[in-house]
C-alpha positions, 0 to 999 in steps of 0.5 A: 041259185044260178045268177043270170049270165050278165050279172056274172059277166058283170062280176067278172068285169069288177074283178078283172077291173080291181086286178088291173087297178091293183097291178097298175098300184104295185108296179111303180111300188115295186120299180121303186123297190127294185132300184132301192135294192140295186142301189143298196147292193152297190153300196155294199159292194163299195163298202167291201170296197172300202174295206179291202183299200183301207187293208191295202193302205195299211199293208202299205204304210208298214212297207213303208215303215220298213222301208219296202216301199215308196211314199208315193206309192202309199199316197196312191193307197190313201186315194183309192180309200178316198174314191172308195168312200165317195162312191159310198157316199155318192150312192147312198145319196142316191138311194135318198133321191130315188123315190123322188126321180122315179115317182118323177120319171113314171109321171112323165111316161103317163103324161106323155101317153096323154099328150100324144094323143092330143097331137102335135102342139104348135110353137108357143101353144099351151094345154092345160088338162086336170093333170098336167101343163104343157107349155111348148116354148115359144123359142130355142132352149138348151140346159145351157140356160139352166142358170138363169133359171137358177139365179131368178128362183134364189133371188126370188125365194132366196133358196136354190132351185130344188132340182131332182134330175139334171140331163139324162139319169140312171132311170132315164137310161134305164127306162129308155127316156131321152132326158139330156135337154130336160132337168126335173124341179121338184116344186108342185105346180099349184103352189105359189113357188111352181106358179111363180117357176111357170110364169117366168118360162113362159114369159121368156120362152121356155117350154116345161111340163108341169106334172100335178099327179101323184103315184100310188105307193110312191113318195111323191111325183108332182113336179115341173120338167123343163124342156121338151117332153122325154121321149121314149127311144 
């Protein structure tokens, strides 16, 4: 039984709509995925690193033991294992951070297609749409003042600001996002430390995008971005 031309179009429609929606779901799954792999082959890379210093270092503390070599020289051995191992370390905390920056990161891209087509915010002006807060600021700001924010959260709450991303990271260059005047707080902005953060920004003039969304497929997302929106460059 032939269906009517627009029951077909139709069709095509839903199916064409599920495919998008579908992509839309798997590209930030597979953003994550791909930089986790590229943070786990660099780790692998410092650990060959590692292994190849730590040779170096034995080699030398024979020489030395014969009398071949200096002390000195062997202590420079010791501190090249010593700064291989730090990168070790340094990325492999960065694969436990990624999830966060980049559920982050894609919030912010997808918000700022939203606020643009709002227009031009004046000074001091704050929106608020189901998805997100926008606070312009109401005066100057720079990361300068990043510590009295700070030193207000661990008074208030007694625990340190849970900052994900301070200035300008490795997926904001990747991304082409100017984040250099922005840090990201992993704080959700409905519950009461994200209520707490947002009031006292506004009432000192700090302007902030408060991210309620999260991305399908990744970890996590909501969070409160102080400063400026990052723009694309």
């Amino acid at each position: 039984m032939l269906l009517p031309f627009t029951d077909v179009w139709c069709q095509k429609k839903r199916k064409a709509s599920t495919a998008r929606a579908q992509t839309t779901t798997a590209q930030p799954q597979d953003e994550v995925s791909k930089l986790r792999d590229e943070y786990v082959k660099s780790t692998q890379e410092y650990k060959d690193a590692v292994k190849k210093a730590e040779a170096k270092r034995d080699q030398a503390q024979k020489l030395l033991a014969d009398g071949l070599m200096s002390k000195r020289d062997v202590e420079q051995t010791e501190i090249a294992v010593s700064n291989a191992g730090l990168k070790v370390s340094e990325v492999q905390q960065q694969i436990k951070t990624a999830d966060t920056q980049i559920a982050e990161a894609l919030i912010e891209v997808e918000g700022e297609k939203q606020m643009a087509k709002l227009g031009p915010a004046r000074r001091g002006s704050l929106i608020r749409t189901t998805s997100f807060i926008r606070y312009n600021g109401a005066g100057a700001w720079s990361l300068a003042q990043a510590g009295k924010i700070e030193m207000f959260f661990q008074q208030t709450f007694k625990r340190p600001l849970p900052i994900a991303v301070f200035g300008q990271g490795a997926i904001h260059n990747q991304w082409r996002l100017d984040h250099h005047n922005a840090m990201d707080i992993s704080l959700n902005p409905d519950d009461a430390e994200g209520q707490t953060l947002i009031n006292f920004l506004q009432s000192n003039g700090i302007p902030f995008s408060a991210f309620r969304g999260a991305i399908p497929g990744v970890a996590t997302g909501p969070h409160i971005h102080i400063g400026m929106p990052s723009h694309r460059y």
